[in-house]
Structure formats: C-alpha cells, structure tokens
N, C-alpha and C positions, 0 to 999 in steps of 0.2 A: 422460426421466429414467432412470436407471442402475437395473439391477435389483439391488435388498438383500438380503444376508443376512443372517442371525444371528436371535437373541433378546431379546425386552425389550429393556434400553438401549442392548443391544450389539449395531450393526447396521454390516453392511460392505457395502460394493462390492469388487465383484471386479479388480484389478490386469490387464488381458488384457496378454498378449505378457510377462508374469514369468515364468521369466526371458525373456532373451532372446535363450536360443539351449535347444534341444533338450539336455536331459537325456536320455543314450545309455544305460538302464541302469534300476536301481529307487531313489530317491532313499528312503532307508533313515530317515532321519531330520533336522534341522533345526535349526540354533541361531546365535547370532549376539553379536558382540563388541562394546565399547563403542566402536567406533569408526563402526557400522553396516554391515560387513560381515557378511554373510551366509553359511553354511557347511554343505553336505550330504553327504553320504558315499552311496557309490552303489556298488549292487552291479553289475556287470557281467553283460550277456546271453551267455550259452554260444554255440557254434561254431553252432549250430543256429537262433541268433535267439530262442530262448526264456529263463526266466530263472528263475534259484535262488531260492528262499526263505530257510530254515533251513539246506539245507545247506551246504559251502562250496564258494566259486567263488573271483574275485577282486573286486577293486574298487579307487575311487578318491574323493579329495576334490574337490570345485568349492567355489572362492569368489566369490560375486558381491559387487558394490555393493549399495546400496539399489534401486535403480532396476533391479536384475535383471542388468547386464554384467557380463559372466567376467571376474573379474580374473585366475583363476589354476587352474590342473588339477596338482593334487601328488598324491604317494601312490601314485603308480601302481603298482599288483602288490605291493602293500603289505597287503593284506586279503586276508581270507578270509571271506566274509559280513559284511560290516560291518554295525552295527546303532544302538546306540542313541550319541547326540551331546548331550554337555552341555557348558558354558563359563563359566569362574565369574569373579567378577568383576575378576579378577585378569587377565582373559584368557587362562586355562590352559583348554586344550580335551581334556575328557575323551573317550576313545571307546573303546565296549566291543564289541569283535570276537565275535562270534558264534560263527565258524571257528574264529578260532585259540584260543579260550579265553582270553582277556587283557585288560587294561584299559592302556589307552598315554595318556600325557598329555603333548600336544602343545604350543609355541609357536606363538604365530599363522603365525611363517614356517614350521612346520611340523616346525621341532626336535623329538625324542624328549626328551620330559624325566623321562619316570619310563615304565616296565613293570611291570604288577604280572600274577603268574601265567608260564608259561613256557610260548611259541607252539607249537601243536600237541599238548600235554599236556594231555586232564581228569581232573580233580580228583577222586580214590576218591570212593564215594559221601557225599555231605554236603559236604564238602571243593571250596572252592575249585580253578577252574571248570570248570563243564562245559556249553556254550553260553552264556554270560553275556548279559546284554540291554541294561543302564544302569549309566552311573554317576553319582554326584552327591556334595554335599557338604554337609555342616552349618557350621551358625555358624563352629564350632571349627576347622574344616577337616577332620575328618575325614571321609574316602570311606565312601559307601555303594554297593554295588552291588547288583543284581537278578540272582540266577543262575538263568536261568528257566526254559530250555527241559528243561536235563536234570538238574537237583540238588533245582528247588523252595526256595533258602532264598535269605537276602540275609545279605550279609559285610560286616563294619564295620572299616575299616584308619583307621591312623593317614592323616594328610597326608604321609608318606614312605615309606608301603605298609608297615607292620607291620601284619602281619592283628590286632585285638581281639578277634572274637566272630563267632559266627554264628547268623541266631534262623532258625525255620520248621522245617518235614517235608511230606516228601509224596511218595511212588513219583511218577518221570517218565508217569505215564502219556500225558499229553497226547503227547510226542514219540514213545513205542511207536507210537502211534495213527497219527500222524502218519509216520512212517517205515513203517510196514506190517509195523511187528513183534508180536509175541503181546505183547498186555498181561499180564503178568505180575502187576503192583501195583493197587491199590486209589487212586481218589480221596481225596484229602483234602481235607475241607471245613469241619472246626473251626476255633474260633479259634485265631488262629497256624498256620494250614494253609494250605498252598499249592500251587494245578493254574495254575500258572505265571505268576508275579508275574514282572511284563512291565516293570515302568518304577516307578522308586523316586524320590522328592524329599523333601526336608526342608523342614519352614517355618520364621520366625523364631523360634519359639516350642520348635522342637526337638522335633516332632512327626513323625515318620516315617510318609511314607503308601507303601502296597506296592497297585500296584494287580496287584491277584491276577485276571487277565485270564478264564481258561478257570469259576471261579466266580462270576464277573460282579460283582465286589464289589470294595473298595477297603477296605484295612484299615489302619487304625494303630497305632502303637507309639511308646515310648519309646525313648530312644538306646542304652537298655539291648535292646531287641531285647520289651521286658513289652509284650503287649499290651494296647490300650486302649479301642477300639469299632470298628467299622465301619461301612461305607455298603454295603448289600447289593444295591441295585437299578443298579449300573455294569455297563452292556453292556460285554463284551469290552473292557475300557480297556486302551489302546497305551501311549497316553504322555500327560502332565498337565504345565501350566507354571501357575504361582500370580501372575496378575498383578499392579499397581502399587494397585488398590484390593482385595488381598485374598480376589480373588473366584479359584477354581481352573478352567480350562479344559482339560476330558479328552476326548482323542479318542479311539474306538474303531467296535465295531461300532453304536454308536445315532451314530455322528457325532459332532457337539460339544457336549459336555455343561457345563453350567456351573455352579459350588455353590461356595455358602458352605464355607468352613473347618468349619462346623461342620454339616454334609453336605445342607444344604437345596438342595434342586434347584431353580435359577432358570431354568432353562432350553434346551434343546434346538434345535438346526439344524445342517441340512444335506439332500440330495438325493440319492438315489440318480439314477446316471444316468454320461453316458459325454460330456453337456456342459462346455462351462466351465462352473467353479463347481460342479459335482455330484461325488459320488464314487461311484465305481463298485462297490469295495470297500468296504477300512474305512481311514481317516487313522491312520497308522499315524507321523507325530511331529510336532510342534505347538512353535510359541517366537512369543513376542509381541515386539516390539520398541520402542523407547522412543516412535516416535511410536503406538503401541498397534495397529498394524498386527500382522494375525496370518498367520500362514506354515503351511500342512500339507503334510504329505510323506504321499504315498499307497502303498501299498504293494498291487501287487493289482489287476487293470486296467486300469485309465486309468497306474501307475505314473509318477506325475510329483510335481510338487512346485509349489502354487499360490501366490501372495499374493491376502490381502484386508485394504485400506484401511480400518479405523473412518471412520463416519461421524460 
C-alpha cells in the first residue's frame, strides 16, 4: 500500500515522477485552468548554479497537463523574481513579479493583457509597488494585491487597474533584515499591521484574508480594507487556496495547514525531509484542482514543485 498524507479526511498519495521532466530553477508558485492545465513560474538559477530568492534574477513559465508533461516553456527572460500565480475563472492568469514591481495578466497562450505598476519602478513609501507577492480577485473583479516584501500593505484596483485604496502599515523591516541592511523601522504587530503579508485571497462572502507571514497570523478584512479578526497561531503562511468544501489550505512554515473559514484548525501535514513527499523548507504555493488533487511549489531546498492525489 502507498504511503498517505495529509490530515483527518484529507488524506493523499504522492503523484511520483510529477512532473515529468526536471524543473531547472525554483518553481515559485502554482496554479491551474479550467481546462486542467497546470502552471508554475520559475525563477532561474544564476551562472554559478545557485539560486535568487527575493532578489532579482530572471525567469520563466512551464505548462504541464494533468498528468505532469510539458506542454509549453514561454516567458523566457520575461521576469525578474517571479513570485506569486493566481488564475480566475475566466482563465486570466495573474502574476506578481517580485523584481520588477508589477502585476501582469496574462492569456492562457500567454498574451499580455493588462500591467498594472511600471517594470523596474518601486512605489514611494506606502504606494504601490515595491516587491509585490500576490494577486487575486473578488466577486466583483476587483484585484487585490499583497505588497509584501518592501511596503507592508495590500492595494485594491478596479478590474482595469484603477488603483481604489490601500489598507495596512508597517516599516519593511523583514527585507532590511533580510538584505543585510541597518534595521532602521520598528515591527508592526497591531491590528491592520503588517511584517509581510505574503499571499492575499477573497472568499465568496467578500472577506479578505492577508496572510501576514513574518507575525505568524492570518488576518481579515472587509473590502473596504476595515479590519475584522484574525487567526493568530498561522506558521509563516506562503500561500492559502479555499477549496470546493469551504475548508482553507495554507502552506507555510508548519507545512499544510488546514481551517475552517471561521479559523478552526482541522489539521496539520507534512515532513520535513529531502524525500519524496517531505519538504525540506517551507511550501511556498499550493492550488487544488478539480479532481481535489493538491500541487505545492517549494521554495528552499528540495526547490521543486510536487503533486498529491486525494484519496
């Protein structure tokens, strides 16, 4: 018998040989269309064989099948740290560049269809972007993003990029820190604070969750940006996808966490480790797909990108 993962109901086997060709790079993040094609964004290893994080390099798209073959490598030298991948169900593919400060929304063949921000420009302080991390969308269409690394807040645009609003504060310390500079700023840990809201989603109900990575918490808001509660016990959370029964699965530094909407913890898996199926790091972008199969993208050791089958 195959060996399971997961928690309580939600228990997997591991996909071996997904995909199935070697991801050249850090598979950044994870998402997938109504068609069942599958989509990662990959930063590129430097001259030296080693590999960027935060800062900027280059990078590229892969699309597989379901079953893991390349259908397709675009985008080449097109990024600069690429990072967070969302896709709505319109099949418009959001991606928020890290490097270049931007949000670009693509066609599935890969058309530009909107840029929001101007590539290689950040944003005065507060002000759109400066590192950005995700982006996503409500009901209504309008965009939300995650500007995490170096602003601390998240920006609310129309569906044709009119900026509306921006909510949050908080000095970049994490990135000072991070880049080996003199902390200058102070933590921010209030409500409506944020030490680097890593990954943003809407639910149906038009509830904004910011998962505020570096204070280990997950906090929510209204569309207005008003805050409303939080879940204060979320390891380092990367990225979060709200599956088909409601239930939210966030990956971070505890692995894969799993909770009600209304922040009950149901449960916890994963492995440290440098095997199949273990993460060596932390899963750093997560998308379920319609047969409930769930996909992580690792960021950070092992650097690859797995599938695991529901059972």
């Amino acid at each position: 018998m195959a060996r399971q993962w997961g928690a309580g109901d939600y228990r997997y086997e591991l996909v071996e040989n997904w995909p199935q060709v070697t991801v050249n790079g850090v598979a950044a993040d994870v998402a997938g269309d109504s068609d069942g094609r599958i989509y990662t964004v990959v930063r590129d290893p430097k001259a030296d064989g080693t590999f960027n994080d935060i800062t900027p390099a280059t990078g590229h798209m892969l699309v597989f099948d379901r079953d893991g073959a390349l259908l397709d490598t675009r985008l080449t030298g097109e990024f600069s740290s690429p990072h967070g991948l969302w896709i709505n169900g319109d099949d418009e593919i959001f991606h928020a560049d890290c490097g270049h400060h931007t949000v670009t929304k693509y066609s599935t063949t890969g058309e530009v269809l909107m840029t929001i921000g101007t590539k290689g420009e950040r944003g005065a302080p507060g002000a759109p972007f400066n590192m950005c991390t995700r982006a996503t969308q409500s009901r209504s269409g309008d965009i939300f993003v995650s500007d995490g690394y170096g602003q601390n807040r998240v920006h609310r645009y129309s569906s044709d990029g009119e900026h509306i609003l921006s909510f949050g504060s908080g000095d970049p310390v994490f990135l000072q820190g991070w880049l080996g500079e003199e902390v200058t700023g102070t933590s921010a840990t209030g409500p409506g604070e944020f030490n680097l809201p890593h990954h943003v989603l809407v639910d149906d109900d038009d509830n904004v969750y910011v998962m505020d990575r570096t204070n280990n918490r997950c906090q929510i808001f209204d569309l207005e940006g008003n805050y409303l509660r939080e879940w204060s016990d979320v390891a380092g959370a990367n990225d979060a996808v709200i599956d088909s029964h409601g239930v939210m699965h966030i990956v971070g530094h505890a692995g894969v966490e799993l909770r009600s909407l209304d922040g009950m913890l149901l449960g916890r898996w994963g492995e440290k480790g440098e095997g199949a199926g273990h993460f060596t790091n932390s899963p750093h972008g997560v998308y379920i797909d319609s047969e409930e199969s769930i996909y992580i993208a690792e960021v950070g050791g092992n650097n690859r990108l797995q599938k695991f089958a529901r059972v």
